[in-house]
LOGUTOR-91953 format. One line per field, with one value per residue (C-alpha): residue in one letter; x, y, z. Coordinates in Angstrom, 1 decimal. Example, Ala and Ser with C-alpha at 12.3 -4.5 7.8 and 13.67 -1.06 7.14 Angstrom:
BEGIN
residu (a/s) $
px (12.3/13.7) $
py (-4.5/-1.1) $
pz (7.8/7.1) $
! end
This chain:
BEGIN
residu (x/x/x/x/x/x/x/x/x/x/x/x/x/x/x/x/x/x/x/x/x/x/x/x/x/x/x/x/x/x/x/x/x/x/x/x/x/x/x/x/x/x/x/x/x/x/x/x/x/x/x/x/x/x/x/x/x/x/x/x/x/x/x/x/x/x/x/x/x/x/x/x/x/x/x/x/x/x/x/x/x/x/x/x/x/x/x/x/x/x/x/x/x/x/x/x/x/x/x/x/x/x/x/x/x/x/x/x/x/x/x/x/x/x/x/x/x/x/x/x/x/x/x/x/x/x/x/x/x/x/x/x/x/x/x/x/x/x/x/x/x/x/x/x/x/x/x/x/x/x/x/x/x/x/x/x/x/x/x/x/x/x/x/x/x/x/x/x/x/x/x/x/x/x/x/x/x/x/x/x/x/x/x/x/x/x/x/x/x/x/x/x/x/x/x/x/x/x/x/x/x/x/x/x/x/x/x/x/x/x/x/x/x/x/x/x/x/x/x/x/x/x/x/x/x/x/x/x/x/x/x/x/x/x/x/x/x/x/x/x/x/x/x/x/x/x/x/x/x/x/x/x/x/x/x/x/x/x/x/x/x/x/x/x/x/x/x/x/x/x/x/x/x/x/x/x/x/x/x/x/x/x/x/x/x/x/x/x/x/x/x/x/x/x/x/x/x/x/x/x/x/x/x/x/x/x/x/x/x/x/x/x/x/x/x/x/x/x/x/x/x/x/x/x/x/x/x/x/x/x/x/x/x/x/x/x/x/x/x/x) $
px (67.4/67.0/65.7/64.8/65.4/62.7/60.9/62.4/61.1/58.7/59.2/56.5/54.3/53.0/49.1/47.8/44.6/45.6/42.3/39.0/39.0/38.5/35.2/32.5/34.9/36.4/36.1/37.7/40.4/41.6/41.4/44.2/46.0/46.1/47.5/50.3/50.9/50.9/53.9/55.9/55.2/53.5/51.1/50.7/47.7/47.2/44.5/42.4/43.2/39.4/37.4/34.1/34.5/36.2/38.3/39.5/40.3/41.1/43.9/46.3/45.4/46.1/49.3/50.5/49.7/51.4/54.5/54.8/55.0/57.9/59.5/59.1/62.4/60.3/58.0/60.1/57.9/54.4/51.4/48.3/45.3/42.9/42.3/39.7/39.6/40.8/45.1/45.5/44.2/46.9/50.0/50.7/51.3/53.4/56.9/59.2/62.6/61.1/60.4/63.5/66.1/64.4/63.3/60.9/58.9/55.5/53.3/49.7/47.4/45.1/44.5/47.9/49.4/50.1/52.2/53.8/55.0/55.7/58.1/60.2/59.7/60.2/62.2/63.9/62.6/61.1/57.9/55.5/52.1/49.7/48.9/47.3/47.5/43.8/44.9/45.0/41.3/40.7/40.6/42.8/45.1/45.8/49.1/49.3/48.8/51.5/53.8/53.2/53.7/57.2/58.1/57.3/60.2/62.2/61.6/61.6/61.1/59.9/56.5/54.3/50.9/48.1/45.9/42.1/41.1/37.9/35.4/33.2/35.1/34.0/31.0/28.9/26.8/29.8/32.4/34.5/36.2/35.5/38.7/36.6/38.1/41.6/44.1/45.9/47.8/47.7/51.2/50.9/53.8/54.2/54.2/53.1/51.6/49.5/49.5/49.6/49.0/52.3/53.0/57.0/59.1/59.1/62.1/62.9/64.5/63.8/62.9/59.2/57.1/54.0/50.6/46.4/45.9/43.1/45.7/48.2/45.9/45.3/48.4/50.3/51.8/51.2/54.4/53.8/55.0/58.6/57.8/59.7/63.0/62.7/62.6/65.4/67.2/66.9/67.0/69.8/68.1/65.0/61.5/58.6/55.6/52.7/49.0/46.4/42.8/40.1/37.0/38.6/36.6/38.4/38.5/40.3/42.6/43.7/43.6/45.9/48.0/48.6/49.4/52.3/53.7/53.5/55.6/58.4/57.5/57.5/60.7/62.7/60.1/60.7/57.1/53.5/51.9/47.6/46.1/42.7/40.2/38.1/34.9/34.6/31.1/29.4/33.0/35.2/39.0/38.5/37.1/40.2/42.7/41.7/42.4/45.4/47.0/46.5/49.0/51.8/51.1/53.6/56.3/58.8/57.0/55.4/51.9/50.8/47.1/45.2/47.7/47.5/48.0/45.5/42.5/40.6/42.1/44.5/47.4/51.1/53.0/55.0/58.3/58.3/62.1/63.2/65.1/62.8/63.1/59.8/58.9/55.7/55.2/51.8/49.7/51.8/54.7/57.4/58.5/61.4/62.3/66.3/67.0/69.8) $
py (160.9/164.1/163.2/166.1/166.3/164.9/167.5/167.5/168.5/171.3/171.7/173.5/171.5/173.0/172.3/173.2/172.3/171.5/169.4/169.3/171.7/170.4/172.7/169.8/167.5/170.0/168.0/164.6/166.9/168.8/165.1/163.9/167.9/166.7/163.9/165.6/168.0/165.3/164.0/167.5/169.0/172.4/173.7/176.3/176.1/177.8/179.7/177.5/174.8/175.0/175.5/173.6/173.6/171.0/171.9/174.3/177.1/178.4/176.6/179.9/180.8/176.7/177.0/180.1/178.2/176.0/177.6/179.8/176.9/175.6/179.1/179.6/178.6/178.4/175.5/171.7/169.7/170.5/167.7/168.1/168.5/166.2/164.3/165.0/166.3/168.9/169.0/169.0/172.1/173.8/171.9/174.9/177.3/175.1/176.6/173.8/176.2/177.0/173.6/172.4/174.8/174.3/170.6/169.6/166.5/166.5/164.0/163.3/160.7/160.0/162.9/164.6/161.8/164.7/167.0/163.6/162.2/166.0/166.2/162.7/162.2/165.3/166.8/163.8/164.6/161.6/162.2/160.4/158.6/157.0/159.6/163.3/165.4/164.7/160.7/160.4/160.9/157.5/156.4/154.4/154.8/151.7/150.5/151.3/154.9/155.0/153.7/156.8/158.7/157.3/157.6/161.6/161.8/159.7/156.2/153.9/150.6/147.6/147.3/143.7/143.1/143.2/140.5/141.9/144.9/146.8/145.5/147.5/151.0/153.8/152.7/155.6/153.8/152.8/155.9/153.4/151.6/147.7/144.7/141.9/140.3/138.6/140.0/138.1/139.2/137.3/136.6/135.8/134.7/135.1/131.5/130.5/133.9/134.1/134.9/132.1/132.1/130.9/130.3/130.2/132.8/136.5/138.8/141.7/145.1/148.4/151.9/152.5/154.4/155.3/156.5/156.7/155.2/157.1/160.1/158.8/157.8/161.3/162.6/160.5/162.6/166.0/168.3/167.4/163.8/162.3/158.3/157.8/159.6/158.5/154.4/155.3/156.9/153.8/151.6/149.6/149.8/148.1/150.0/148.7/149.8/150.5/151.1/152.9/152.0/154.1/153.5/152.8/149.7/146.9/147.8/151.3/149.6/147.5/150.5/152.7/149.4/148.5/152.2/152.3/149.2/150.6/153.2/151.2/152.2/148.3/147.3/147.6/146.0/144.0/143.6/145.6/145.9/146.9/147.2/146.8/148.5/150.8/150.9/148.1/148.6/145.0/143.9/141.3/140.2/138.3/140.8/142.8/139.9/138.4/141.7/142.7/139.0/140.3/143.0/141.5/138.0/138.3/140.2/138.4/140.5/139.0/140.9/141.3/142.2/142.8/144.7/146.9/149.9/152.5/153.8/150.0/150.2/149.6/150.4/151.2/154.0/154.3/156.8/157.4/157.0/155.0/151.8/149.2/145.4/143.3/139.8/138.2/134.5/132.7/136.0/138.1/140.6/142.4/145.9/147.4/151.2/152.6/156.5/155.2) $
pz (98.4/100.7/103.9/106.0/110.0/112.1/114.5/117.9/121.4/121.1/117.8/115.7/113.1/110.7/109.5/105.9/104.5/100.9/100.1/102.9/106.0/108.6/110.0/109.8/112.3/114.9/117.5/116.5/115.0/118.0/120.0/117.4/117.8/121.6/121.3/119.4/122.3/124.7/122.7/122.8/119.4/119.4/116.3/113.8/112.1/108.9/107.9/105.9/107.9/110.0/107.2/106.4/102.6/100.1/99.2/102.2/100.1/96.8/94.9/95.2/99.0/99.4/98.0/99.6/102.7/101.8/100.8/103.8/105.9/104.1/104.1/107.5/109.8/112.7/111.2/111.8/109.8/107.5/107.7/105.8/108.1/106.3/102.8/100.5/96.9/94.7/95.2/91.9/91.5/94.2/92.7/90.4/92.9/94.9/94.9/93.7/94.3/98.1/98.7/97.4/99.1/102.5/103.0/105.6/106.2/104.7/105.8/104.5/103.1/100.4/98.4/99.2/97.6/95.2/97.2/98.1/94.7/93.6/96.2/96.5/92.2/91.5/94.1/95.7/99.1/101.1/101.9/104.6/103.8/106.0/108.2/107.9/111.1/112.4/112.5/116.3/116.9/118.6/122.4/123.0/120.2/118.3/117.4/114.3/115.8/118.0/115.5/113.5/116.4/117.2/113.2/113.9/116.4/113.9/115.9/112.8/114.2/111.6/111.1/111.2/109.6/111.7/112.9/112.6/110.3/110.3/107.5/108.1/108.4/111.0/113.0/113.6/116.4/118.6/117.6/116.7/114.3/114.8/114.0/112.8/110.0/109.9/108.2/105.0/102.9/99.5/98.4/94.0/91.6/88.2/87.1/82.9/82.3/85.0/89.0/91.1/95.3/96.9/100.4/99.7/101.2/99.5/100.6/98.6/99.1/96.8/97.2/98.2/96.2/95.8/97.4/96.7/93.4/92.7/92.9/91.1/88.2/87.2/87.9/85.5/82.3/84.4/84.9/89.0/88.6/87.6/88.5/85.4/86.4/89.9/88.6/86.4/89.4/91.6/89.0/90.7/93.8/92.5/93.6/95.7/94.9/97.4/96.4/98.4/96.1/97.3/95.0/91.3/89.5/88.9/85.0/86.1/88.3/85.7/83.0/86.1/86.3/82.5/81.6/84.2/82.6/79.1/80.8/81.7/85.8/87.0/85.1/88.2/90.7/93.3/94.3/94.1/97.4/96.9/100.3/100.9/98.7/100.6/98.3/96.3/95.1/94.1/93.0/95.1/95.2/92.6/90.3/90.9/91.0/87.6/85.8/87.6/86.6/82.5/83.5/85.9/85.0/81.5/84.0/86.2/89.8/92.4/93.5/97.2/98.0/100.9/102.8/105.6/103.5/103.3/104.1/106.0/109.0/110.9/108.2/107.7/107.8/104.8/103.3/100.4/99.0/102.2/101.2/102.5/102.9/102.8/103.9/102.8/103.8/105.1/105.2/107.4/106.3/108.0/106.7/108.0/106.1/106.5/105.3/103.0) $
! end
């Protein structure tokens, strides 16, 4: 695993808009740019980047943008500036060879989970979810903020679940994001077939992998993916998977699920981590829960659900490739991530 150097002391990030500009939310995007200044990084925006269109730009102009930011000796480290939809579309005009021969850090979250799983699957170059560059908007910063912030200058300190989340997501009224609900996350064994809640002990290590589910549904079987090769790679290592669920059904979760097991992808699980679905329609946990136990309850990997992953907030920040070790017990977790 390639993992590139972290950005130092007024060290250039580079910003590219590979899915939504950022024109319709300039404000709340140049709090979170000053935040990052604050902190000693200076920025490079690309030209796309402050454009009110999704996606930003054309998929070529996208990828260019994209390109020249890896290309360009000056830039230390390349974050997308937003999420949105359409990166499939740029994915063809990413430079693999560019990319490849001059590594950087490319952080993003939610739909550039497919720059992400090109480049650690495909490319063996760890990649960092959880956090797109306008991700510092709030006053004051929550933790889980400034943890990302220390991971930027290469700070990688363990991470613990969170006691209260936000049901309710942004709250337009208050400019805030409102913890209200206690967070759990539901620890289930395979035991006779099925999934069963346990309160015992879970401690596993394994590669992490993994991203928006939504994402990664469609990008399964494309030339942009290698999940296959990268389980086989780490096969000894064992793999935990994380899974960001934005809006899929509980029937396409399970379809997503049950077609990467017909692959051979959780063979070398130690564990499948689902954070908290962000829109869940008139379906609950247990809509989800009782389809995902038809496809892990035959295999010998215990399930996690509800975690502080994704887009309910606060959540994790998360490398893709990093060796991590995981503790689950009684609702609460522990994640610590080494660059082995």
């Amino acid at each position: 695993m390639i993992y590139p150097e972290f950005p130092e002391y007024e060290d250039v990030i580079g910003i590219c808009a590979p899915s939504a500009g950022v024109g319709s939310k300039e404000e709340s995007f140049d709090l979170s740019l000053e935040v990052l200044a604050d902190e000693g990084f200076n920025i490079y925006e690309t030209d796309s980047v402050r454009n009110d269109d999704v996606p930003s730009a054309p998929a070529r102009i996208r990828g260019e943008e994209f390109n020249s930011l890896f290309e360009d000796d000056d830039i230390a480290m390349v974050m997308s500036a937003s999420g949105g939809d359409f990166n499939v579309e740029m994915l063809p005009y990413i430079d693999q060879e560019l990319v490849a021969s001059h590594p950087k850090w490319f952080s993003g979250y939610s739909d550039p989970t497919a720059i992400e799983i090109l480049m650690t699957t495909k490319l063996d170059i760890a990649t960092i979810y959880g956090v797109n560059a306008g991700a510092w908007d709030w006053r004051p910063l929550h933790d889980f903020q400034t943890y990302a912030l220390d991971l930027l200058h290469g700070v990688i300190e363990p991470q613990y679940s969170y006691d209260l989340y936000s049901s309710g997501g942004f709250d337009e009224e208050t400019g805030s994001y409102i913890m209200d609900t206690p967070v759990e996350w539901v620890l289930l064994q395979p035991e006779d077939g099925g999934l069963e809640e346990s309160d015992q002990l879970l401690d596993v290590t394994g590669r992490l992998i993994g991203g928006c589910t939504d994402v990664l549904d469609w990008m399964i079987g494309t030339p942009y993916e290698d999940l296959k090769g990268f389980a086989e790679r780490y096969s000894e290592d064992g793999l935990i998977w994380f899974f960001d669920t934005f809006e899929l059904t509980p029937m396409g979760l399970m379809y997503s699920m049950n077609r990467m097991k017909l692959m051979g992808l959780f063979d070398n699980a130690r564990a499948v981590v689902f954070g908290r679905v962000c829109f869940t329609g008139d379906a609950d946990d247990i809509d989800y829960l009782s389809l995902l136990e038809r496809v892990f309850g035959e295999l010998d990997v215990p399930v996690i659900w509800n975690a502080d992953i994704g887009h309910t907030k606060p959540s994790m920040t998360l490398i893709n490739g990093s060796f991590a070790h995981l503790q689950v017990q009684n609702g609460r977790a522990e994640l610590e991530m080494e660059l082995l």
